[in-house]
C-alpha positions as CSV (number, residue, x, y, z in Angstrom):
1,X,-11.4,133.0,53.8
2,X,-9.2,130.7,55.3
3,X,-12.7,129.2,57.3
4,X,-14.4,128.9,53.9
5,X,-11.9,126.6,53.0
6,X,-12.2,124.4,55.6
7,X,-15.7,124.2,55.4
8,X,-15.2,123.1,51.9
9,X,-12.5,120.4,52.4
10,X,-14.9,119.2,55.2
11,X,-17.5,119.2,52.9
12,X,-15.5,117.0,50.3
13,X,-14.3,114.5,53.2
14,X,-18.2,114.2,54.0
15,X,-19.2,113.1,50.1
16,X,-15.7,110.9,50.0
17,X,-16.7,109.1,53.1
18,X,-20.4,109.1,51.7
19,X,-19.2,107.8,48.5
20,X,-16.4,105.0,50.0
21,X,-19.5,104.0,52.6
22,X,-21.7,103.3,49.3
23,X,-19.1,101.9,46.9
24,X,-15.6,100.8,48.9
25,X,-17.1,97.2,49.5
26,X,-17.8,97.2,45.9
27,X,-14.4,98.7,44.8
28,X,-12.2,96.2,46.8
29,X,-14.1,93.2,45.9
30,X,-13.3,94.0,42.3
31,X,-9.7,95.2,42.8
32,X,-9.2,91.7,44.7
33,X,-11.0,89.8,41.8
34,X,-9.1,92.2,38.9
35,X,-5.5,91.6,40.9
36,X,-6.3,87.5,42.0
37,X,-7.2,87.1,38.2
38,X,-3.4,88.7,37.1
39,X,-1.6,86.4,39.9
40,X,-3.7,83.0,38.9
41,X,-2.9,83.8,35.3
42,X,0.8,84.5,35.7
43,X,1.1,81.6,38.3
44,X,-0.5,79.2,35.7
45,X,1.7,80.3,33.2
46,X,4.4,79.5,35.7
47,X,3.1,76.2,36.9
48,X,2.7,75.1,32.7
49,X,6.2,76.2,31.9
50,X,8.2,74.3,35.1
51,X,5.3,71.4,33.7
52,X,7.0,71.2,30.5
53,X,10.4,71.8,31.4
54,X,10.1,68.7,33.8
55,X,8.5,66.7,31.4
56,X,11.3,67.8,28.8
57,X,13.7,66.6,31.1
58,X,12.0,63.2,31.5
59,X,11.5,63.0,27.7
60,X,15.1,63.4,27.7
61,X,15.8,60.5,29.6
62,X,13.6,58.5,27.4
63,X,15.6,59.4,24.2
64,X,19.1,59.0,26.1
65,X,17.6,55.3,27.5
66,X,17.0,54.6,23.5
67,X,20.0,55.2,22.5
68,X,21.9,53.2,24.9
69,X,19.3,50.1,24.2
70,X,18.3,50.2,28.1
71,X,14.8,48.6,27.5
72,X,14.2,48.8,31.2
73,X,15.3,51.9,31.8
74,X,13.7,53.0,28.8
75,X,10.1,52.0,30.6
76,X,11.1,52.9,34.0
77,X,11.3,57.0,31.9
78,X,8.5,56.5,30.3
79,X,6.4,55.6,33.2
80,X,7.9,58.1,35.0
81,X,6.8,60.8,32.5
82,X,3.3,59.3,31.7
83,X,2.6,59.1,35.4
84,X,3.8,62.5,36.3
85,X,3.3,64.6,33.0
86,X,1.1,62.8,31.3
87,X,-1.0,65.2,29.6
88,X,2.2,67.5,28.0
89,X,3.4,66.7,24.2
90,X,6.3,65.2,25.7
91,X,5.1,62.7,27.5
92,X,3.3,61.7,24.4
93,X,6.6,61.5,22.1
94,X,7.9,59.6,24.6
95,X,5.2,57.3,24.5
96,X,5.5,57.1,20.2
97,X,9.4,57.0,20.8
98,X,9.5,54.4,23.3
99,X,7.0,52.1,21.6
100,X,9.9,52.4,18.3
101,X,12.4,50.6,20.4
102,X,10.8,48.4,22.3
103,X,8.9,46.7,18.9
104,X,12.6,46.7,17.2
105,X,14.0,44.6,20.3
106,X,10.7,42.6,20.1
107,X,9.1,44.0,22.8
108,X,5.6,44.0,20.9
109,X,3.4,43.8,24.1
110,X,5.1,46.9,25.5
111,X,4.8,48.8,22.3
112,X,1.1,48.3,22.0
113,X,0.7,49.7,25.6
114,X,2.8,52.5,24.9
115,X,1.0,53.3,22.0
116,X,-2.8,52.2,23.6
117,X,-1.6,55.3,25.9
118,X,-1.0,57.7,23.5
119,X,-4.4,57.0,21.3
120,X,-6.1,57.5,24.7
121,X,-4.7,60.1,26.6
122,X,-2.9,62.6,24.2
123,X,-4.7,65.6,22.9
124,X,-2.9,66.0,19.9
125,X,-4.6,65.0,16.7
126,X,-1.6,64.0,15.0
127,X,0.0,62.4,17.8
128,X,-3.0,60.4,18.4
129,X,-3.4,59.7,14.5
130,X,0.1,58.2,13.9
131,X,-0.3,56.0,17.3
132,X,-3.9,54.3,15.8
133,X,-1.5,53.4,12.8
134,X,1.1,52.1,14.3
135,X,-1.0,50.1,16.7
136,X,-3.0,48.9,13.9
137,X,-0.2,47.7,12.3
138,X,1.0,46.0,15.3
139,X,-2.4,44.3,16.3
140,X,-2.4,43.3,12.3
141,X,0.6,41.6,13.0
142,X,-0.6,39.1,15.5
143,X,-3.8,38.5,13.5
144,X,-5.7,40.6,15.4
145,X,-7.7,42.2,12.3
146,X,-11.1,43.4,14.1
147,X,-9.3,45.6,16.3
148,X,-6.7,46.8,13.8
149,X,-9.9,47.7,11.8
150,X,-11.2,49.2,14.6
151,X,-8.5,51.9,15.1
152,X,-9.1,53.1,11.8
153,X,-12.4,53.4,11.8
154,X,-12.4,56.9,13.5
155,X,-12.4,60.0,11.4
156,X,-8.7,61.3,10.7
157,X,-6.8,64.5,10.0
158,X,-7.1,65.0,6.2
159,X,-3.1,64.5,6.1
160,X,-3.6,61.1,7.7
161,X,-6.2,60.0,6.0
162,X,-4.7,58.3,2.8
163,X,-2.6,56.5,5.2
164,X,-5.3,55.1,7.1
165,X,-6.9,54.0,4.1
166,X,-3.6,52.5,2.8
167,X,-3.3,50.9,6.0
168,X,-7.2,49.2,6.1
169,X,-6.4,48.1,2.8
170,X,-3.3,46.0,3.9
171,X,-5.3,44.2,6.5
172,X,-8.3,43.7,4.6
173,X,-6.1,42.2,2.3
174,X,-4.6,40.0,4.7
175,X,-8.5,38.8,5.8
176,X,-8.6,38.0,1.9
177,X,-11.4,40.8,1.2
178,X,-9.6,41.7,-2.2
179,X,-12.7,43.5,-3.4
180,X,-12.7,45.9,0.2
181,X,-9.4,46.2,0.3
182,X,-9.1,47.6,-3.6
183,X,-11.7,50.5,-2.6
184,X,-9.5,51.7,0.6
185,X,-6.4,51.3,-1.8
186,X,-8.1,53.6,-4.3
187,X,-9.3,56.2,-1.4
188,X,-5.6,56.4,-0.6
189,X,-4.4,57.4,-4.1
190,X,-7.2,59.5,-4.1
191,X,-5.7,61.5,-1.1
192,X,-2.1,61.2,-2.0
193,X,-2.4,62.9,-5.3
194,X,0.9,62.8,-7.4
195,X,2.8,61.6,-4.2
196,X,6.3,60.0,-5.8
197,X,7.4,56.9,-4.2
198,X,4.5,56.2,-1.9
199,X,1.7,56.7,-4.5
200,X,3.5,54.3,-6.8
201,X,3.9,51.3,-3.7
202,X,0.3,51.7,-3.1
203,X,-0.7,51.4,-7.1
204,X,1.7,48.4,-7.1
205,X,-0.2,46.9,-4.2
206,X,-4.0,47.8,-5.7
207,X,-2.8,46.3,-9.4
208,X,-1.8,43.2,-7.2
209,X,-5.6,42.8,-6.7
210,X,-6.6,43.5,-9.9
211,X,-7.5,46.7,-9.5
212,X,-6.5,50.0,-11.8
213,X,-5.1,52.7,-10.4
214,X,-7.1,56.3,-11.6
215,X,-4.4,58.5,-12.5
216,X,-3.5,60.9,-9.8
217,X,-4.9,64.5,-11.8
218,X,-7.9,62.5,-12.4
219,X,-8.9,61.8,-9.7
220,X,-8.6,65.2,-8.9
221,X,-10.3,66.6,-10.9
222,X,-13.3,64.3,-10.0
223,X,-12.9,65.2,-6.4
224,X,-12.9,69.1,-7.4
225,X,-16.1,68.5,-9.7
């Protein structure tokens, strides 16, 4: 009895070692792949979170720099975290923060860098959208109307749209193209609906040219028909 058995345990060894001669090449190269796959992901997990808490901590420097009115130290932080962690969302609010303070101290230059960066590099719609805005408004300033125009002419995030409307018809206003401007004042109302304050600035500003306002549930009901 005691033989039989062994002749059967051999006999099993011989079809494991058959089978782990046919298939163990096979078997590791897919427990490698299966367990390289689980370390890559967790490491990448790891490598984005100490990314962001960096960038955080930069970000943080930025804001601090603000407060105390340090303009140089202020770009110094936000090259730092542009340079460094410049695809993360914080490197982008830094960039839409910075540009805030250095246009109040009059440091319009600057600011339209800061925010060139932001419409080029972030990938956050409405990160990017409110950058092309302010920019727009900045390049408006120094007459620069072509490429204020141009900012806006890309297709925005339905919530940003009536403001990008609003904002070409300011500065086709200011190039005296009353006619123009009226239409992009009346897209705006369009999208603001029944909006409070802000509907009622931009009616003020489209009855300035002449124009009449279409009541807000109008016009809403003509976009639903």
């Amino acid at each position: 009895m005691a033989q039989h058995l062994d002749l059967e345990e051999q006999e099993q060894l011989a079809q494991i070692k058959h089978f782990w001669n046919k298939y163990g090449n096979l078997i590791t190269w897919v427990l490698i792949v299966v367990f390289g796959t689980i370390a890559a992901y967790n490491g990448w997990n790891w490598w984005q979170r100490r990314q962001a808490d960096q960038a955080s901590a930069l970000y943080d420097a930025v804001e601090r720099a603000v407060k105390a009115k340090d303009l140089p130290q202020v770009q110094r932080a936000l090259t730092d975290v542009r340079d460094q962690y410049g695809r993360t969302a914080y490197a982008q609010q830094a960039g839409l923060l910075a540009a805030k303070a250095l246009q109040d101290n009059g440091k319009d230059d600057e600011a339209r860098a800061a925010l060139a960066w932001v419409v080029d590099k972030s990938s956050d719609e409405g990160y990017q959208a409110l950058a092309r805005l302010r920019l727009a408004a900045l390049l408006a300033d120094t007459k620069s109307y072509d490429d204020a125009l141009k900012q806006l002419s890309v297709k925005f995030p339905a919530s940003f749209e009536p403001l990008a409307a609003d904002r070409r018809g300011d500065i086709l206003t200011l190039q005296g193209k009353a006619g123009q401007a009226r239409a992009e004042y009346q897209k705006a109302l369009d999208g603001l609906g029944d909006q409070g304050e802000y509907r009622r600035l931009v009616e003020i500003k489209l009855a300035a040219l002449g124009g009449e306002p279409t009541p807000a549930k109008a016009a809403a009901g003509a976009a639903k028909s």
